[in-house]
N, C-alpha and C positions, 0 to 999 in steps of 0.2 A: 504494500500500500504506500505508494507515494504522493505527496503534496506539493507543488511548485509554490515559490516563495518569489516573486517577481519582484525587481527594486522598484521605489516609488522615488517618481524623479516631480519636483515641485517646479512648472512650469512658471510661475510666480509666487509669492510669498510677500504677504503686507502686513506688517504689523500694526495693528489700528489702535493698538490702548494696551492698559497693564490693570489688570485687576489688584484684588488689594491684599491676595495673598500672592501676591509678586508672579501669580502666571499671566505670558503676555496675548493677549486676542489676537488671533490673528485671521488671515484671510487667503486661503491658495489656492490655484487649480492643481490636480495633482493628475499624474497619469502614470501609466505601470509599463515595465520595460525599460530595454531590449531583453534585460540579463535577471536571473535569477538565480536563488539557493534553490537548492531542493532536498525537504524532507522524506527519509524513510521510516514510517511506522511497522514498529514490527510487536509483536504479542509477548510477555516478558512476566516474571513475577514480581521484579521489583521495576522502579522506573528510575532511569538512567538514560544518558545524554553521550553518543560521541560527536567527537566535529574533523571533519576532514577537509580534503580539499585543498585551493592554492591560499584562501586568509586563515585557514585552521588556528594555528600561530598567535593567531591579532585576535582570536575572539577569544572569551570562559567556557571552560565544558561543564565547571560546576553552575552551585546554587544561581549566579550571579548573572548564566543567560536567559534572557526571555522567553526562550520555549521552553524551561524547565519551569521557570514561572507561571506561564500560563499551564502548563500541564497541574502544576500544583492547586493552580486556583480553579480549575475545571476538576480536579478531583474533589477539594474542599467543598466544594458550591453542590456537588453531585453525589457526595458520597460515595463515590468510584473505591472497590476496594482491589480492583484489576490492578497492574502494572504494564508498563509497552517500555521496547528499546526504541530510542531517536535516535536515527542518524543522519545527524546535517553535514551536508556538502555545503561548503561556504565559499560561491565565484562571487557574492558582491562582497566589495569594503568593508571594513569597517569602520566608522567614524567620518564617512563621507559626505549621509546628508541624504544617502538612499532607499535610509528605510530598512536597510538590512535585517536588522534586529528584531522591529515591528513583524514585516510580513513574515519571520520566520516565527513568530509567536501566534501569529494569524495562522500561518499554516499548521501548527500544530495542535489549536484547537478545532479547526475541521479534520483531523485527519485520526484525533484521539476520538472526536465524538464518530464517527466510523470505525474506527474498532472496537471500542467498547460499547455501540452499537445505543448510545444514548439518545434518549429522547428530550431534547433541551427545546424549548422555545425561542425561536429569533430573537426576542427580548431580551433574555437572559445571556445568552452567548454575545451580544451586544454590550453588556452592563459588565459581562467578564472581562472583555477586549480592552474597553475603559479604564477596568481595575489594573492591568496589567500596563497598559502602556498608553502615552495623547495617541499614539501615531498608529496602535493596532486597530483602533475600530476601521478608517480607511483601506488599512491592509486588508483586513476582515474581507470589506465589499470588494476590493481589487479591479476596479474598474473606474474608467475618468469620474472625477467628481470635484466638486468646489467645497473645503472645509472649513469651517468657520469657527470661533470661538476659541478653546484650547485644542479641539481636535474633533469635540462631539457633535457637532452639525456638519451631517455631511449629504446636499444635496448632488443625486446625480447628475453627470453634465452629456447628455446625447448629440449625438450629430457631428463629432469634429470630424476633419477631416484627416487624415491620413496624414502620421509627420515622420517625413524621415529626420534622423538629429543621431547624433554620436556624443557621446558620455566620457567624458575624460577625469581619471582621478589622480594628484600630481604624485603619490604615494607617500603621502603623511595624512595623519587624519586630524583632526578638528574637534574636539571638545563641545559639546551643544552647549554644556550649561556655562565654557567659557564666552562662548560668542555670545549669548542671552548676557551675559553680564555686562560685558563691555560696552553694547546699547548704550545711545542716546537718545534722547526723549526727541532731538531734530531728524533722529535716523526713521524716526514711525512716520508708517504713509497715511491714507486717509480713507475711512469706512468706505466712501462710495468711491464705485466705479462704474464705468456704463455698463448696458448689459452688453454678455456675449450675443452678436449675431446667431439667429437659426440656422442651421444649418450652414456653417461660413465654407464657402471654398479655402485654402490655403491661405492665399493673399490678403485676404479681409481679414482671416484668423491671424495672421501673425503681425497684421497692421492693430489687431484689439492689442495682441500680447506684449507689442511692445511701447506701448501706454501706460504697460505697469513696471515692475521691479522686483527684485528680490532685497528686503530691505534690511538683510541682514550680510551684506556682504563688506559693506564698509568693516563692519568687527571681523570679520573672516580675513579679509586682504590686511587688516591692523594685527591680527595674531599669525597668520601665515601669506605672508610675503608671495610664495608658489600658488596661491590663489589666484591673484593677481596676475601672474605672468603666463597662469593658466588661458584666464579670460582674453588677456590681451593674444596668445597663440590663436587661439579658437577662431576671433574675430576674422583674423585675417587669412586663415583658411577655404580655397579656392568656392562660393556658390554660399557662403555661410549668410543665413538671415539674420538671424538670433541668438547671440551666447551669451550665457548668464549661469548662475553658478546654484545651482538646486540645496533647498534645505540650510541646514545651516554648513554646509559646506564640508568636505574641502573638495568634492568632486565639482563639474561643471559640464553643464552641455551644451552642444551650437545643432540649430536648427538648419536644416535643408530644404527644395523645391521638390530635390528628386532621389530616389536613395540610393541611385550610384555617385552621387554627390558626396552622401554623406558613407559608403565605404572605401571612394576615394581619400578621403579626406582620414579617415582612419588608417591608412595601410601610410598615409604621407608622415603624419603626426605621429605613428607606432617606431616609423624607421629613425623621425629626427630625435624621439625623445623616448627609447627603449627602456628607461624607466620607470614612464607611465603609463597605467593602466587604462588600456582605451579600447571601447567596443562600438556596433554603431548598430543600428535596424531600424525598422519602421514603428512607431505607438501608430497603434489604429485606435479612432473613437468608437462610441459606440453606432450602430447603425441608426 
């Protein structure tokens, strides 16, 4: 039984306000892709966690990962007295901004509530995701959406159009609760923005997208320097629309017209700078 754990790459990111137990509101389109983890559920007496793979290394296999976590809190909530072995393969980052973390805890509450063959309400496995992580309820749904708040409002977003774009990470990761700190109250953008076009062809959609921002890359480029020189490569890469740096960093993506574009543009960037981690595909919206 396996589960795919897709990265979530935040196409924009608006910080609109700070509540008054110091989490910030925020505002993103998020979309899933190119690259994934992928979890192996397997049937066990006790439950336990390995990690494999090319980030193995960079992530925890104990208490301290999110799909032991969420395993634990789906046992708690359910009175599950079963046990499963995880086994994650870990191709995305970690500390990049991808969500890594999130959808691997996402995936391993759908893949535990199939084996142990639970009867869980939407509701509930929603109110779990929460408990575990802002960023697992969206992993949860795995498909485009605009999330709002700290992570809990998450409206679907239908209709995009097809985006090829390539994902570049400089190979250092980035701290989230450093970057949250370092904010300045002049760095937050502004609640409204116009709405998304129905159904936008490419050109309109990335004439809405680049309207907005990710407004947490000033503290990303202030603590990692290779942010920055991330952004500035990207830009200038042959067909490139859009680069901007997802989440709270330190990975970064540039947007394409067409997606031999954007796997030329990958095999270009992989040769000059074989350091960095770089992938490219298409996100599809929804239909």
């Amino acid at each position: 039984m396996r589960e795919r754990a897709p990265a979530k790459v935040n196409l924009d990111l608006r910080v609109v306000g700070r509540r008054g137990d110091g989490y910030h509101e925020l505002d993103s389109l998020v979309v899933f892709g190119p690259v994934a983890d992928e979890l192996a559920v397997l049937p066990d007496e006790d439950l336990r966690l390995e990690v494999e793979g090319p980030f193995a290394a960079l992530v925890p296999a104990g208490e301290a990962n999110l799909v032991l976590r969420a395993a634990r809190t789906l046992v708690d909530a359910c009175g599950v007295r079963a046990g499963a072995r995880l086994v994650l393969r870990k191709e995305i980052p970690p500390q990049s901004g991808l969500g890594g973390g999130a959808s691997d805890a996402a995936a391993a509450l759908r893949g535990l509530v199939r084996l142990w063959r639970l009867d869980v309400e939407q509701g509930l496995l929603w109110d779990l995701a929460r408990e575990v992580g802002a960023d697992v309820p969206v992993c949860l749904y795995g498909r485009p959406a605009r999330i709002r708040g700290i992570g809990e409002r998450i409206d679907p977003v239908r209709g995009l159009p097809e985006l090829p774009l390539l994902v570049a990470w400089p190979g250092r990761g980035l701290s989230t609760a450093a970057v949250y700190a370092r904010l300045r109250r002049k760095d937050h953008g502004t609640p409204r923005r116009p709405p998304l076009p129905a159904r936008p062809t490419l050109p309109v959609f990335l004439a809405w997208l680049e309207a907005s921002a990710n407004d947490l890359e000033a503290s990303a480029r202030a603590l990692l320097p290779a942010v920055g020189e991330l952004l500035g490569r990207l830009a200038l890469l042959p067909g490139c629309r859009l680069a901007r740096m997802t989440g709270s960093g330190s990975a970064c993506f540039a947007l394409f017209s067409r997606p031999e574009e954007a796997e030329a543009a990958r095999a270009r960037l992989s040769a000059e700078h074989p350091d960095w981690w770089v992938v490219s595909g298409t996100v599809c919206g929804e239909p």
